[in-house]
C-alpha positions as CSV (number, residue, x, y, z in Angstrom):
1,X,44.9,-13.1,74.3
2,X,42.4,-10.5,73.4
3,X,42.7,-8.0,76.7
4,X,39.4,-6.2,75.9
5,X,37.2,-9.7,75.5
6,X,39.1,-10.8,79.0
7,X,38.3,-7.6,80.5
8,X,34.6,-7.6,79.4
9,X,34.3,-11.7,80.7
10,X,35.7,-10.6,83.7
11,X,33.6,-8.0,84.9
12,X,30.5,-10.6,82.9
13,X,31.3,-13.0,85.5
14,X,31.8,-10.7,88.7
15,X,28.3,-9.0,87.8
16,X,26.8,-12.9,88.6
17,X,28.1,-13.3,91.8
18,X,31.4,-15.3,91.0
19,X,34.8,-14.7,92.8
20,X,38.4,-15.7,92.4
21,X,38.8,-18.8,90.4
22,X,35.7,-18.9,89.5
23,X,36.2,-15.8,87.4
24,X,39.0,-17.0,85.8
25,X,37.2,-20.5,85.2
26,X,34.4,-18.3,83.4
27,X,36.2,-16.2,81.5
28,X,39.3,-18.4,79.8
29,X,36.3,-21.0,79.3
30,X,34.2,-19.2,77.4
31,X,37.2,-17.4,75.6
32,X,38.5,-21.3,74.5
33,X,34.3,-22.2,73.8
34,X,34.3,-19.0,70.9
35,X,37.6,-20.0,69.7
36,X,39.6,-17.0,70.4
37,X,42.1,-19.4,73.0
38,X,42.7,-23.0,72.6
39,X,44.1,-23.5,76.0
40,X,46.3,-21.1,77.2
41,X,47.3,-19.9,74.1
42,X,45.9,-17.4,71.2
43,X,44.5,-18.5,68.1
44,X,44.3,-16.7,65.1
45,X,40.8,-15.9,65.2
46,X,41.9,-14.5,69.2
47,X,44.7,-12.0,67.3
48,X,42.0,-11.0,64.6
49,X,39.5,-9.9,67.2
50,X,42.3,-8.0,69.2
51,X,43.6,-6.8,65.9
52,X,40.0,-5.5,64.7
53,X,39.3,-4.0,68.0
54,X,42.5,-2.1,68.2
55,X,41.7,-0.6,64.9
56,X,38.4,0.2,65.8
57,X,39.5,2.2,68.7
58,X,42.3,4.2,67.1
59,X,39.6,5.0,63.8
60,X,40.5,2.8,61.3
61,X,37.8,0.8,61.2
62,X,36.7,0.4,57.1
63,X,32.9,-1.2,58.3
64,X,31.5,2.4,57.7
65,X,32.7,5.7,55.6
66,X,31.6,8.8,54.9
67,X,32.8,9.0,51.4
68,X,31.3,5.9,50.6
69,X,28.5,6.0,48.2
70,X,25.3,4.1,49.9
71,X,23.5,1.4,49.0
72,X,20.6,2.6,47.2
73,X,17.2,0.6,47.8
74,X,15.2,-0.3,44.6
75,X,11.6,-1.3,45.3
76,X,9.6,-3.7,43.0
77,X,6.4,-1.9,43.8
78,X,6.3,1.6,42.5
């Protein structure tokens, strides 16, 4: 189960007022509704958020680089 989505839910759910099973209600039930749990177990698409969030924490994330030429922007209308 993706601890930082569960994390984020929870506190979600405690910002509107909700308490005890009520939080948990809110937060597996709208971790099943995005796909990331089908019941009480992770799906693929769960471990691929973890997985990509991990990265993205320790660095690795490959979405932006420095090295990387950019994308130049060609206009019609010169």
């Amino acid at each position: 189960m993706p601890k930082f989505l569960e994390a984020k839910l929870k506190t979600e759910a405690r910002s509107k007022g909700m308490k005890g099973k009520q939080v948990d209600r809110y937060t597996f039930g709208a971790m099943n509704n995005m796909g990331a749990m089908h019941g009480s177990k992770e799906t693929a698409k769960g471990a691929a958020m973890d997985a990509k969030h991990m990265a993205k924490l320790k660095g690795e994330s490959h979405s932006y680089d420095a090295n990387r030429p950019q994308r130049q922007v060609v206009s019609r209308y010169k």
